[in-house]
Each structure stands twice: as structure tokens, then as C-alpha cells.
C-alpha positions in Angstrom: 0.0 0.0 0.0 1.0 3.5 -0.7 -0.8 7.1 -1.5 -0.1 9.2 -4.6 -1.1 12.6 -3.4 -3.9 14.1 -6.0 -5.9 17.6 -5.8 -9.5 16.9 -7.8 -12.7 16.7 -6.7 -15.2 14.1 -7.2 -19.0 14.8 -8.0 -21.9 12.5 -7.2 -25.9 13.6 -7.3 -25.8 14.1 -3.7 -23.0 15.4 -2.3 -19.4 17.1 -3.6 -16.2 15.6 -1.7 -12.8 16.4 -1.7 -10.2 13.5 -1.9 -6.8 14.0 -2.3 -4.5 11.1 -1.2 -5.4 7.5 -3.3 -4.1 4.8 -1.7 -3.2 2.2 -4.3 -4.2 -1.9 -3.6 -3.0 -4.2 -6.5 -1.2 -7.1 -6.6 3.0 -6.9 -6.5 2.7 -7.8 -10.2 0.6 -5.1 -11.0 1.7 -2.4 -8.9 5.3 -3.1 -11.1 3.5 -2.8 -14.5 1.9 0.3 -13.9 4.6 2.6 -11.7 4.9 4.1 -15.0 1.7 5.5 -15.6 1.2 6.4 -12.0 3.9 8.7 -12.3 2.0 10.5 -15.2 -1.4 11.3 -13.2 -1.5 15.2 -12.5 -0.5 15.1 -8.8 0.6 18.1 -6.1 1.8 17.0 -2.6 -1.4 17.4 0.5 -3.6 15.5 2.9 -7.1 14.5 3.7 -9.1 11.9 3.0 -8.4 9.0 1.2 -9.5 8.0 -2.2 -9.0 4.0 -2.8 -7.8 3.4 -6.4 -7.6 -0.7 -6.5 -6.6 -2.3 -9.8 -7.3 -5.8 -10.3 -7.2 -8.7 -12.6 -10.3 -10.5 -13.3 -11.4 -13.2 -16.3 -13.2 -11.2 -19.4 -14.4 -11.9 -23.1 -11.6 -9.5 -24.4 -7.9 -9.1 -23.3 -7.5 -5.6 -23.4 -11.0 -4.8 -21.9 -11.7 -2.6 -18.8 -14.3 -1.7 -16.2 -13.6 1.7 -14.6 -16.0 2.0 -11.3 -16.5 5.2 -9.4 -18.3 5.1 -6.6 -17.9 6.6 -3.0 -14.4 6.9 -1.9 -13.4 3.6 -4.2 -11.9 3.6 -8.0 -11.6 0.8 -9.4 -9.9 -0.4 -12.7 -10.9 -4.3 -13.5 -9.4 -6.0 -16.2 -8.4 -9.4 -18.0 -4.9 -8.0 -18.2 -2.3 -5.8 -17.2 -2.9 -4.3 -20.7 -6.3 -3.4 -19.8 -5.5 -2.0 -16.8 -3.2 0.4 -18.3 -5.7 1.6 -20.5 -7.9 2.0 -17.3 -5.7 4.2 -16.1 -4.8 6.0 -19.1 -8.7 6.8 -18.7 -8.7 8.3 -15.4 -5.7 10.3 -16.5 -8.0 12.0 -18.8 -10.9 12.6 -16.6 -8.1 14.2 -14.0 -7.1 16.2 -16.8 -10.3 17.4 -17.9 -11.3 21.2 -17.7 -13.2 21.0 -14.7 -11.2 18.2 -13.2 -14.3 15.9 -12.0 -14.3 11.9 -11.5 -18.5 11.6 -11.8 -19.8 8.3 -10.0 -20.4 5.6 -12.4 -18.9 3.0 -14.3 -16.8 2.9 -18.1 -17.0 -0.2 -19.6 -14.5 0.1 -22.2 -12.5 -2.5 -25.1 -11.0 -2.0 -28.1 -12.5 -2.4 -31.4 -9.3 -3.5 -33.2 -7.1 -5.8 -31.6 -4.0 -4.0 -32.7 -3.4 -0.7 -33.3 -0.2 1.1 -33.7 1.5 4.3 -35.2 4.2 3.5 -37.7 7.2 5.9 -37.8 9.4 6.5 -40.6 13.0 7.3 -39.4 14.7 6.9 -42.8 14.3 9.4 -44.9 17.3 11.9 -43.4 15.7 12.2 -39.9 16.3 10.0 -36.9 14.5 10.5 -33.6 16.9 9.7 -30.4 15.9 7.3 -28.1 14.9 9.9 -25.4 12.2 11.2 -28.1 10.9 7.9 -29.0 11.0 6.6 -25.3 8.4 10.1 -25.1 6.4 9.0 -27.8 5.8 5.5 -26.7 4.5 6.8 -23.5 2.4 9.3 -25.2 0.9 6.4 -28.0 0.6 4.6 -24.7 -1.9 6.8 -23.2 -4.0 6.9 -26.4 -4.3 3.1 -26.0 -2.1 2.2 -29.1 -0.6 -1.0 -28.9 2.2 -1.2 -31.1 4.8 0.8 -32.5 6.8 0.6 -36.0 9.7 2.3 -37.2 10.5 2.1 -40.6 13.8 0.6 -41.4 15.2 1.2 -44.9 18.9 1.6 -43.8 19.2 2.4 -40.4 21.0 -0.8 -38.4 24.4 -0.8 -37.2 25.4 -4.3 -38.4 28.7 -5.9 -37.4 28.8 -7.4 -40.9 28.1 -4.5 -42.6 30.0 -1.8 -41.1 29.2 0.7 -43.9 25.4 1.1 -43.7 24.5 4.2 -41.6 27.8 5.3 -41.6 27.0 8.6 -42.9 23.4 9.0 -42.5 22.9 7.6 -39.2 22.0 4.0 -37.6 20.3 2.7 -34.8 22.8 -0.2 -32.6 21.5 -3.2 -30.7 22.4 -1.6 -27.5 19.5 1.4 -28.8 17.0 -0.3 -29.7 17.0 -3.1 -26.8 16.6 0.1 -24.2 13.8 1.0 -26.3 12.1 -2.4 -26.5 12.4 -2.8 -23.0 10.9 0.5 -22.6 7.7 0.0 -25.2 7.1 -3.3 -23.0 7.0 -1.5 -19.6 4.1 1.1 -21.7 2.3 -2.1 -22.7 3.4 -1.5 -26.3 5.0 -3.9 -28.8 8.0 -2.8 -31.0 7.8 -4.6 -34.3 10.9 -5.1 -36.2 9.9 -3.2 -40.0 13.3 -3.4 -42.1 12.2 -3.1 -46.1 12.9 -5.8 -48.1 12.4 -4.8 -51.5 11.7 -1.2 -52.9 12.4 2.2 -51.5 16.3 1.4 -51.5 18.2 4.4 -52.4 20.1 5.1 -49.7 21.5 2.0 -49.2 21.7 0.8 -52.9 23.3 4.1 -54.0 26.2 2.8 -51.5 28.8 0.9 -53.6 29.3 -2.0 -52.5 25.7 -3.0 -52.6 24.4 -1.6 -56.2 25.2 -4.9 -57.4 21.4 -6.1 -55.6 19.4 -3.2 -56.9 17.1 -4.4 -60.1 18.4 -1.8 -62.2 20.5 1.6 -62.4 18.0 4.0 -60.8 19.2 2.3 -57.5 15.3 1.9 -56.3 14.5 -2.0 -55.7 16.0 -5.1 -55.2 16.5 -7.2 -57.6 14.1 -10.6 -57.1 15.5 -13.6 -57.2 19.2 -12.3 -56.9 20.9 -15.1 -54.4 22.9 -11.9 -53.3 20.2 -10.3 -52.4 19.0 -13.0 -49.9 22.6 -13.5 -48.7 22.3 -9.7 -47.3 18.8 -10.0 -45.9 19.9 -13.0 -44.7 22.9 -11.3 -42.4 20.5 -8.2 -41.5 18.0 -10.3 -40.2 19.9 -12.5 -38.5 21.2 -9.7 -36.7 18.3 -7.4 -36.1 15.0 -9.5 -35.5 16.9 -10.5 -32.1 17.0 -6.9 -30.7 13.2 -6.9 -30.9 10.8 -9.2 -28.2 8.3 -9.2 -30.5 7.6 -11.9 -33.3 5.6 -10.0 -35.5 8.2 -7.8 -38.8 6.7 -5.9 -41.5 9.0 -6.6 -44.7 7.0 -4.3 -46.6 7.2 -5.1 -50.5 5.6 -2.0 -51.2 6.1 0.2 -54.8 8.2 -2.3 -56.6 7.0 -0.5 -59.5 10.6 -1.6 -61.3 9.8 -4.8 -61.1 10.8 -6.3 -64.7 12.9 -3.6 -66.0 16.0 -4.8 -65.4 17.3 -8.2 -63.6 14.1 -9.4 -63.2 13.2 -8.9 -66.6 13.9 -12.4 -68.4 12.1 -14.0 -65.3 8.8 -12.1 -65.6 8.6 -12.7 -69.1 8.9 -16.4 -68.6 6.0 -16.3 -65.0 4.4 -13.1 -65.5 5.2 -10.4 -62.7 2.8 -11.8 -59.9 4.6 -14.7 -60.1 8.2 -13.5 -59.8 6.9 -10.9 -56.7 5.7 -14.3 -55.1 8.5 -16.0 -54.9 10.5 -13.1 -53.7 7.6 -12.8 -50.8 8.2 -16.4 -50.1 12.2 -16.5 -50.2 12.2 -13.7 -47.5 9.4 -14.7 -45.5 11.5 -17.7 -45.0 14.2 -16.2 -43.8 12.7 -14.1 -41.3 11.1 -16.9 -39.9 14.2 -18.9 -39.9 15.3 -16.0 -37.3 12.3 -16.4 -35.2 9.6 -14.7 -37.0 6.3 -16.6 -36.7 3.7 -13.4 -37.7 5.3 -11.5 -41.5 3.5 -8.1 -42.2 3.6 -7.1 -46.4 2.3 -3.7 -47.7 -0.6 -4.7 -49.9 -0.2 -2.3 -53.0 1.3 -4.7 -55.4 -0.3 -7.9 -54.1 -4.0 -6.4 -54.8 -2.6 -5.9 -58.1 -2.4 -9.4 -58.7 -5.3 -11.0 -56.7 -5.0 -14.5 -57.9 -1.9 -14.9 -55.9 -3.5 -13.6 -52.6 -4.3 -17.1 -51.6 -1.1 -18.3 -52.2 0.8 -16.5 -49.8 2.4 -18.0 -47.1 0.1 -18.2 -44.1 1.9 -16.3 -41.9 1.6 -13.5 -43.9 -0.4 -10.5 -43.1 -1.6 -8.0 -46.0 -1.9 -4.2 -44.6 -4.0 -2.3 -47.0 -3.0 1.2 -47.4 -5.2 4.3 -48.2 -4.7 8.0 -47.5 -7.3 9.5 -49.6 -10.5 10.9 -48.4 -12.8 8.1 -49.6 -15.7 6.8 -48.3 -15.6 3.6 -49.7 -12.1 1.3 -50.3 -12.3 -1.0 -52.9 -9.3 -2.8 -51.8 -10.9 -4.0 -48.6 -13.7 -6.1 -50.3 -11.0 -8.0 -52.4 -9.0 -8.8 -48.7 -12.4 -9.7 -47.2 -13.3 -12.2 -49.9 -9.5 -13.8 -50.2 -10.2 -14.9 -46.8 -6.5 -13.9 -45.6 -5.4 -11.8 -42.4 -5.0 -8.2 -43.0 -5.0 -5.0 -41.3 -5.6 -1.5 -42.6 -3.5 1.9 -43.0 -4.4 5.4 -43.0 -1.8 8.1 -42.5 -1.5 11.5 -40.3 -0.8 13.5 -43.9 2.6 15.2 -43.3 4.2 13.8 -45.7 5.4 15.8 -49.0 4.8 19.1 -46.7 5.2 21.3 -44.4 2.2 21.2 -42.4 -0.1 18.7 -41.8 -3.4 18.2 -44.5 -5.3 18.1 -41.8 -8.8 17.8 -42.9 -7.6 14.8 -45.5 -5.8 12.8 -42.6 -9.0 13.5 -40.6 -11.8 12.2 -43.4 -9.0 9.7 -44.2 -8.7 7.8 -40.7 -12.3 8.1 -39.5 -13.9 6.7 -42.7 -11.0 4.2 -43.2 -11.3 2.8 -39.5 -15.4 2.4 -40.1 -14.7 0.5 -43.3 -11.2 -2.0 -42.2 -13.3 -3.0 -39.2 -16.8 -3.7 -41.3 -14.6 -5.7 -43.9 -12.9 -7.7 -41.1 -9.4 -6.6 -41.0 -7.9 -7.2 -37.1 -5.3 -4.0 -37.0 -5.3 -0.5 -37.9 -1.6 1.4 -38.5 -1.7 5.2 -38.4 1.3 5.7 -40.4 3.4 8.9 -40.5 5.9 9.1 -43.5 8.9 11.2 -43.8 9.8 11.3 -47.2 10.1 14.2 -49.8 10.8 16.9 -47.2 8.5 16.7 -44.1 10.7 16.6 -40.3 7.6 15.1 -38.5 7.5 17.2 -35.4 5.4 15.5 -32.7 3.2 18.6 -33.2 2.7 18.2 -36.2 1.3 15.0 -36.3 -0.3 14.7 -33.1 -3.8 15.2 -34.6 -3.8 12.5 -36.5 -2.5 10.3 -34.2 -5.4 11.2 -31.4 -7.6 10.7 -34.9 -6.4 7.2 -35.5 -5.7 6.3 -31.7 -10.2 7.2 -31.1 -11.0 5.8 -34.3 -8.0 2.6 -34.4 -10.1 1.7 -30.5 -13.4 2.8 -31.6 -14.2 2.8 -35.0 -17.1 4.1 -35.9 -20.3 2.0 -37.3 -21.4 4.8 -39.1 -20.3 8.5 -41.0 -19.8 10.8 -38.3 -22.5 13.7 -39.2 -18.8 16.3 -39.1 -17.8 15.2 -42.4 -21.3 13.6 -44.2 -21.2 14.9 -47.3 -18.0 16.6 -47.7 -15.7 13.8 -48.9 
């Protein structure tokens, strides 16, 4: 037992009281999990009477769901898990917060819509967060009731076999990105390993002892089917899939618009493209699991484009459908939903190729996307924030959209909200 000082009041119908000391019961395993987000309620040091916060475990339908009770001098937070308890208290944060500062008797019965929901951060086109950043992120994502975090790997691991990549533009080491794993599994969030495997290449193609694996001279994709190319993939798996807890990478695959132009070329005249992007799915799939993948996340631009070969993906593999347009409808997610395969959805925060955020896209974007990933079955939402073609992604920047997708990623909405009917 111990008190965490607090100045708020609480309202019922009946009387107003003043509490200002919570004395905290939970079980040791418990009381460890969430020291973290304890430290984050708003809090000044006094003394009166005490409010009761008690956080327990109990059995439920969903994992992550939550019962927040408030009644007399007793909170409690009742959950499945130590997840769901988090969230519970990421809740009362936010009543605590609120203008007027009032915890209201009653109860919040609370769970997620989609199981996993995450923000996916792209620290490889010419700016890296440091740890201390991301280690503020991930509690902030953490408080929105995200669940996973991605950063997007095109270049940026310090590999003892490769000494060369990142050398000038920056890498993360082992030692890095441990801390932050450790840290994203205190916050109740999972890292996932995302290291591209195919397209998007520049930087580490345009380095000389590697231009040999691109697919042609613009320097932009690999080149499928090279042995070379899973020799390296290979190493940097090998390598970096053991810094991360989780079992889950995104490979990506996305934009191999090249495909055919150049190595590849004979080969796709002989199978047809779908064919030869396959295989290439397969041949790295394999070697991610080999390193103790079991769950292998692909972009889903160039697989829809090819929908016969949906079914013949590996069964590990998850397709994450990605849309940042203002639509209402997504064509895409009725041709996932009738392949019968996992997938998962992606809308972005619409920095990207700017300066300032496009906010009302990102907004239409992530609420209409949500409604129509979770109606067409898909189990994650992604609220991605992309760096490329001159955009620094300042928290600030992009923190609308990610309190968009984090509302909308936990409770997506059945229907238009009446905000935006019409003006899509």
C-alpha cells in the first residue's frame, strides 16, 4: 500500500467531496506494471481523505478490456490483463485532466474495437528521432491506448557485418534499440521489427558495395530472385530480429514499380510479374522466420494488383492495405475480405510531401477508413506517419492525426460521423 497525493474533486448527485491522497491496492505484479503510468497522473503533494484506487485482474471476453468504477471513496480499474489495466488508467488520467477536473460516479465499460493498433514511424528518410524522443512517444501512444509501435527501417541498423550502412546518415545499434524495446514493453506496447525488403532502396543501394542487388540503375529495388540479395537479408536479419521481443516484422514489399525492368526482366517474361513478386515474398518470409519470426507483415499495394496470388501467400503473412485518400468507400478492402487472408488496414497522419499537416484529409482519411477495415474484417489499424520528400515530423505536427487514428483505431465508428457527411 501506498498514497499518490492528488488535488480533484469528485462529483456524485448528492454530495461534492474532496479527496486528495489515493491509496493504491493491487497485486505486486501489478503495482510493477503500472509505476509508469502512475507517475503520469497530474498530482501536487497534500492531505485528507483517502480515495482508494484498487486495480485488479479479473477473467473477461476481451484481453485488453476494462471496467472503470466510481463510486464513494473507491476507483476501481478491473481488467483481463495488465494491458487493460493500463488503458484504465490511461482513462482516469484523462478525466483528471479534464477542464473542470471531476471523476463523476459511475462505471466505463471500455474494449478495443481492433485488436492491434499502432503508429508506424518513418525514421529513414534523413531524420532519426533519439531514443529519449521515442521513449516520449511511446508513452504518449501509450496513453492513447495504441498498442504497437513501428519504425520504418530502410537503412538504419548498425550491423557488425556490414559496417558501412548508416555510416553517414545515421543508424540505430542493438544496445538502442534493446533500451527502447524494454521501454515499449513497460508502456504495454509492442516494438515490431519493419526493415524493407524490397523497394524504397536508395540510400542503401546508391552505397557501392551494394548496387550490385538493386534491379536496375536507378538504384530503387532489389532485384528478385538475386541469391545476393537474400545472402544480405539474410545477415541483416539475422542480426536485427533478435533486438526486438516481438515476433511479429513488417518486410513491406511495397512500390516495386521496377519490377521487370531490369534483372528481373527475363524471369517475368517467362512467370508473368505476380509470379516472380511471389516467390520473392516467399524466399524472404522464409528467412525471417528462420530468425524467429512466426507473424510477416507485407504492404498490400502490389499484391492487390495481382489478386490470384493472394491465396497463395504464405500463411503467416499478413496484408496491410493502405489508403490515404479521403474516400468513403475502399475498394481494396472487399477484395481482402473475400481472399479470406489476415489483414490489417492503413491510413496516415498526412505530413508527408509538406510542411504542415493536410489536416482535414488525414482526418476524413482515418475516420472513414477505420469504419470501413473493421466492417470488412481486418484485425489491425496502422496510423502511419511518412517522412519522405521533405517533411521533419515534429510530434506537433502530427499529433492530430494520431489522437484521430488512436479514437478511431479503439473505436471505429459503425457509421459517417455527421462532421464530415457529405464533404468527402
Amino acid at each position: 500500500m501506498f498514497c499518490i497525493p492528488i488535488t480533484h474533486w469528485m462529483e456524485s448527485e448528492e454530495t461534492t467531496t474532496r479527496f486528495v491522497d489515493f491509496k493504491l491496492e493491487a497485486e505486486p505484479e501489478v503495482m510493477s506494471s503500472i509505476k509508469e503510468k502512475l507517475s503520469g497522473l497530474p498530482i501536487e503533494a497534500h492531505s485528507d481523505n483517502q480515495l482508494v484506487l484498487s486495480l485488479r485482474e479479473e477473467v473477461r471476453e476481451v484481453r485488453e478490456e476494462y471496467e472503470l468504477r466510481i463510486e464513494g471513496h473507491r476507483v476501481e480499474i478491473i481488467s483481463p490483463s495488465l494491458t487493460g489495466i493500463q488503458h484504465g488508467l490511461s482513462t482516469l488520467k484523462l478525466l483528471l485532466f479534464t477542464g473542470k477536473q471531476m471523476l463523476r460516479h459511475g462505471t466505463i465499460a471500455d474494449a478495443p474495437k481492433f485488436e492491434h493498433r499502432g503508429v508506424f514511424l518513418d525514421v529513414s528518410r534523413g531524420k532519426m528521432p533519439t531514443i529519449a524522443y521515442l521513449k516520449s512517444l511511446v508513452s504518449f501512444i501509450s496513453d492513447l491506448k495504441y498498442n504497437i509501435l513501428q519504425l520504418y527501417f530502410e537503412d538504419k541498423y548498425l550491423l557488425a557485418t556490414d559496417p558501412g550502412i548508416g555510416l553517414l546518415t545515421g543508424a540505430y545499434s542493438e544496445g538502442q534499440m534493446r533500451e527502447l524495446d524494454a521501454w515499449c514493453r513497460a508502456n504495454h506496447v509492442e516494438l515490431q521489427p519493419c526493415i524493407q525488403a524490397y523497394s524504397h532502396l536508395k540510400g542503401l543501394l546508391n552505397l557501392p558495395e551494394y548496387s550490385g542487388l538493386s534491379e536496375n540503375e536507378n538504384l530503387f529495388s532489389f532485384a528478385a530472385g538475386n541469391v545476393k540479395v537474400y545472402e544480405f537479408l539474410d545477415r541483416v536479419f539475422a542480426q536485427v530480429l533478435p533486438w526486438f521481443s516481438s515476433t511479429t516484422v513488417n518486410i513491406n514489399m511495397d512500390e516495386a514499380y521496377d519490377l521487370g525492368t531490369g534483372c528481373t526482366k527475363a524471369a517475368v517474361e517467362g512467370k508473368g510479374k505476380g509470379e516472380v513478386y511471389l516467390e520473392h515474398i516467399r524466399t524472404v518470409s522464409g528467412i525471417a522466420q528462420r530468425y524467429g519470426a512466426k507473424k510477416v507483415i507485407i504492404w498490400g499495394d502490389i499484391a492487390l494488383r495481382y489478386k490470384e496470388l493472394l491465396t497463395k501467400l504464405p500463411e503467416n503473412i499478413i496484408v496491410a492495405d493502405w489508403n490515404y485518400n479521403p474516400l468513403e468507400k475502399f475498394a481494396s478492402l472487399e477484395t481482402l475480405q473475400e481472399s479470406g487472408i489476415d489483414f490489417w488496414a492503413a491510413g496516415g497522419v498526412s505530413t508527408w510531401n509538406s510542411l504542415f499537416p493536410r489536416v482535414y484529409n488525414s482526418y476524413t482519411n482515418l475516420i472513414n477508413y477505420s469504419r470501413e477495415s473493421r466492417l470488412k474484417g481486418a484485425k489491425g489499424f496502422l496510423v502511419t506517419d511518412w517522412g519522405d520528400y521533405g517533411h521533419f515530423q515534429p510530434l506537433g505536427l502530427s499529433l492530430y492525426g494520431y489522437m484521430i487514428g488512436a479514437q478511431h483505431s479503439y473505436h471505429a465508428c459503425s457509421t459517417l460521423p455527421s462532421a464530415i457527411e457529405g464533404n468527402t
